[in-house]
N, C-alpha and C positions, 0 to 999 in steps of 0.2 A: 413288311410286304407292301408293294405300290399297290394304291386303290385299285389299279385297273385286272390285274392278276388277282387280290382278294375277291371283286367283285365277281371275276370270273370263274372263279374257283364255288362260291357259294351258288353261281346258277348253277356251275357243272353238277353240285352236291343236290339243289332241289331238282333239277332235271331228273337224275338217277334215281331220286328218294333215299339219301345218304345222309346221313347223320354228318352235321357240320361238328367237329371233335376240336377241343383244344391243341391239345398233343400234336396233331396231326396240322391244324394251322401253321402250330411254331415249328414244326420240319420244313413245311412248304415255304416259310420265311427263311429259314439257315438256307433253302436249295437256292432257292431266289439270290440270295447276295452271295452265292456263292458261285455261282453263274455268271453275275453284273455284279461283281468287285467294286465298293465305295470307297473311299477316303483313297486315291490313288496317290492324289500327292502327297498324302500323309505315309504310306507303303515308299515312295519314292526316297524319302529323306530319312524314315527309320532301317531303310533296306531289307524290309520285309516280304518276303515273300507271298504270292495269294498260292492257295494251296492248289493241289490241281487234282486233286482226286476225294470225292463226296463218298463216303462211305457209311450205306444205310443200313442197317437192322433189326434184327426183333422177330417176334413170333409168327407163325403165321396166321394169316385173315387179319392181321392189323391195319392194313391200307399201306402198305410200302408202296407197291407196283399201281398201285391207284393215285396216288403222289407223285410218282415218279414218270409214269405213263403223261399226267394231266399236265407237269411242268414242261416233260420235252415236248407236246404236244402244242404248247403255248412259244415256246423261244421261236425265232427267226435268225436261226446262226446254221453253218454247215455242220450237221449233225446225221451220227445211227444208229440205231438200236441192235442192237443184238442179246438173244438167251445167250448167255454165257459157253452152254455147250454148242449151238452151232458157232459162234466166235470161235472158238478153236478148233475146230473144225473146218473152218475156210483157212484159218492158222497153217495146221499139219498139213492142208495140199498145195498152199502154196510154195510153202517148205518143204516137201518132195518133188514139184514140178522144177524149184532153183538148185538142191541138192548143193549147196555153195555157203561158207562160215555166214558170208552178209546178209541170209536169209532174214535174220532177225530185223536188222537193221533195213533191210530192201522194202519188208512187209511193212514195216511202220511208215515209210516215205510213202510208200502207195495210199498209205491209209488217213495221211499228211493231205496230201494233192489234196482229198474228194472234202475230207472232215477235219471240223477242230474241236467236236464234243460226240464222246463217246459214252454211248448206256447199255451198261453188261446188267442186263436181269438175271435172279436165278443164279448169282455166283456161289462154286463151290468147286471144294479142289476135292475130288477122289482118287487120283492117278499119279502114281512116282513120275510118269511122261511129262505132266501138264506141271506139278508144284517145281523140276528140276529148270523147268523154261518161265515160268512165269515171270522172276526177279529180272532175267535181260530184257524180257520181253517186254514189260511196267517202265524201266528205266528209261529204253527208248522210244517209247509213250510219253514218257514227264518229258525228253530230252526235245522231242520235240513241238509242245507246248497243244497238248491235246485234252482236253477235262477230262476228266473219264467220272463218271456216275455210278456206282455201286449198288445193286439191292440184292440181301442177302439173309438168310435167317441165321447164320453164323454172325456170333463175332469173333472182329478179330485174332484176338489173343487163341481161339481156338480153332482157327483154319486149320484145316488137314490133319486134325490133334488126331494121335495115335497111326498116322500112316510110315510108309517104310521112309527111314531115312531125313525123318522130319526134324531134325539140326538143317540139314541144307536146305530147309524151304523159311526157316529161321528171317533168314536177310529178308526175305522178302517181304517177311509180317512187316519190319523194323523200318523198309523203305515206305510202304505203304502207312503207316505209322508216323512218319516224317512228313508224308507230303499230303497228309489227309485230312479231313473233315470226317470224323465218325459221331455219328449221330444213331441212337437206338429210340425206335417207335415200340413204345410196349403201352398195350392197352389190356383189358381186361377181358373181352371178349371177339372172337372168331366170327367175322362179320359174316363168313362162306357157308358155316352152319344156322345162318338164322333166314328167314322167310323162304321158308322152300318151298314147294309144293308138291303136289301128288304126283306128278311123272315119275316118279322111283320106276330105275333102272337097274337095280340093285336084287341079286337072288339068294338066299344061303339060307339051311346049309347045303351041302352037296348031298342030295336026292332024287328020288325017282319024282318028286312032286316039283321039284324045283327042279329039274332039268325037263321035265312036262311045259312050264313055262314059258323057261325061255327060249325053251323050241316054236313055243307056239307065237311068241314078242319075235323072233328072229324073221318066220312065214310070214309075218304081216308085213313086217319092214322090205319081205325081197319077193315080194305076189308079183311084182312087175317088171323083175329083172330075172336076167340068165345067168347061170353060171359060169363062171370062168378062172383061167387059172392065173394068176399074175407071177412075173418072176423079175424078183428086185438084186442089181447086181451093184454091189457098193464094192469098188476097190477088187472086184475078183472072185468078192464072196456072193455067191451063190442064196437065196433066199425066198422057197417058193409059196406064195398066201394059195391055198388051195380050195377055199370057201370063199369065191369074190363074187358079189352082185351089184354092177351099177356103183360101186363106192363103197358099200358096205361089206368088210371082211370080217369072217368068224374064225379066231385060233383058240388052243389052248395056253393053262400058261405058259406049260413047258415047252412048249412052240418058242414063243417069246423070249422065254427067262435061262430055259437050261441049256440053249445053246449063246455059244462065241460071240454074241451082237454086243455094239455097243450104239451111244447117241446116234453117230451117222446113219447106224440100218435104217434105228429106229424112226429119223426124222426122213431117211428115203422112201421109208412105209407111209409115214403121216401123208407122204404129197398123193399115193393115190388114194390115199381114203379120207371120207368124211363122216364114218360111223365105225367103232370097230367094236365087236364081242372080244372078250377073252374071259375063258371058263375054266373051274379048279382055280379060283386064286387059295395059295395055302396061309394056313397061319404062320408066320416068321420068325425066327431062333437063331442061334448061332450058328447051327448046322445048316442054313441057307441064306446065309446072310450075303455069299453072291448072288445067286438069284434076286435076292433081294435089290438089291444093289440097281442089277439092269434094271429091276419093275421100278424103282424111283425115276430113272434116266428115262423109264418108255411113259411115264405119268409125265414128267417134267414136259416133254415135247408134245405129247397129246395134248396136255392143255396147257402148251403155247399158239397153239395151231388151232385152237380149239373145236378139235375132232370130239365129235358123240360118242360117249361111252356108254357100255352095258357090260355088267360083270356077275358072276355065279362066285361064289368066295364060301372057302370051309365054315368060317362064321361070318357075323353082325362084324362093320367096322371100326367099334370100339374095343371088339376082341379080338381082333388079327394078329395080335404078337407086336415084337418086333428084335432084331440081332441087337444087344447093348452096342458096337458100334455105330449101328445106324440110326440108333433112336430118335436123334433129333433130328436127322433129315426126316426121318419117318414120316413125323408130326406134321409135316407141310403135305405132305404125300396123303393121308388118311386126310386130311382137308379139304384137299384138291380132290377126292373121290367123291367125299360128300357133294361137293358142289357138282361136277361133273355128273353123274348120277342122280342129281336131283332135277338141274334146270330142264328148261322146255328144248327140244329138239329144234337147233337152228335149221 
């Protein structure tokens, strides 16, 4: 790592009050040269390729997105960030406003012009739509010499495992594989559950004493605002928040989870709100494991954005369940609540 990033990296860590970790150095060295490629003339005459996609992993509260936030923070190249889920997202509308085979090919040139390094946070594949486009889509990414930066709590080898049709999403592990740096950050302990404090936002079980509560947590936060009705229209769909005060909205879960939304509602709600209740969280099983599904994708975007949360949940969130398909998304999920429900109200 060059002294001047090391040194930077260690203020960033005492500024925050971060544990300067091994593990977590030696990432930030592999992202560093893998960024500003060494030995060119040596690559030139072996005919080696530098690889063009970083591929990070590991558990979550390890410090990935802390790593990876700090480094693109520091470069001076044409660069963007993107969650993963809103990236395809701006994907799919551009891809219906061209309607035309080149769409593939047209999106990556635009995205050519502006940038030549790209950082997907939050990567995960849950959808036959997204695993069936990703491979052409990566291809003409590497084709047209773009880094792309990966954080993910998957790996590899187990993207998309068990979803429909997952032989054709195969190639795509194999190109990413070929053209990649994978690197996994595994440490011992969930950095998200340690120094919290007493703001718990957090209510269970579902009672008359705990819905007492957070009735009464909700009056405080909206003493100075009026009601009103918000109506969020993504693509045609219809989507009314009926408890709005000022930024803060109150839904159930079933509001949320048991109807037809996916990322996009979800990240169309985040823009007007900067505090959201959702009440009845249940415990998770195989018989809700869609539901489940949207609640990971409306957590992911809430805290990307990081919107204020409060939550009423059937139990404590180390006993919320979880569907055996989702379990290890789970795990980032019940993390991000801790933290979210713990910190101080921005």
């Amino acid at each position: 790592m060059s002294p001047s990033l090391q040194n930077s990296f260690s203020e960033f860590c005492k500024k925050n009050k971060f544990e300067i970790n091994k593990k977590q150095t030696e990432i930030l060295n592999s992202l560093e040269k893998f960024i500003f490629p060494r030995n060119k003339l040596f690559n030139f005459f072996s005919k080696k390729e530098d690889p063009s996609c970083f591929y990070l992993y590991g558990n979550v509260g390890v410090g990935k997105t802390m790593i990876a936030n700090f480094v693109y923070d520091q470069i001076n190249i044409k660069k963007t960030k993107f969650h993963f889920n809103e990236f395809m997202i701006n994907f799919h509308d551009f891809r219906h406003k061209k309607k035309d085979d080149n769409s593939i090919s047209k999106f990556v040139k635009n995205l050519k012009q502006k940038f030549d390094f790209l950082y997907l946070d939050e990567f995960q594949v849950t959808n036959i739509v997204d695993a069936m486009i990703l491979g052409k889509l990566f291809e003409n990414i590497f084709l047209n010499n773009i880094k792309i930066l990966i954080t993910t709590n998957i790996s590899l080898i187990n993207l998309y495992k068990d979803g429909l049709q997952r032989e054709q999403f195969i190639p795509f592990i194999s190109l990413i594989e070929k053209k990649s740096i994978q690197k996994e950050l595994f440490l011992e302990d969930d950095y998200r559950t340690q120094n919290q404090d007493n703001n718990q936002r957090i209510f269970y079980p579902l009672n008359e004493k705990t819905l007492f509560k957070i009735n009464q947590k909700f009056r405080i936060f909206t003493k100075n605002f009026k009601k009103e009705e918000k109506t969020i229209n993504t693509k045609g769909r219809v989507f009314k928040i009926n408890n709005y005060y000022g930024g803060l909205a109150r839904f159930s879960f079933k509001e949320l989870c048991d109807q037809n939304l996916g990322a996009e509602d979800y990240l169309n709600i985040s823009q007007t709100c900067n505090h959201i209740f959702i009440e009845k969280v249940p415990v998770f099983n195989e018989y809700n494991s869609n539901q489940q599904l949207r609640f990971i994708t409306l957590i992911d975007i809430l805290y990307e954005k990081k919107i204020n949360l409060t939550l009423s949940l059937e139990t404590d969130l180390n006993n919320i369940g979880t569907s055996k398909k989702h379990s290890e998304t789970f795990k980032r999920t019940t993390s991000r609540l801790h933290e979210m429900t713990a910190s101080k109200l921005s």
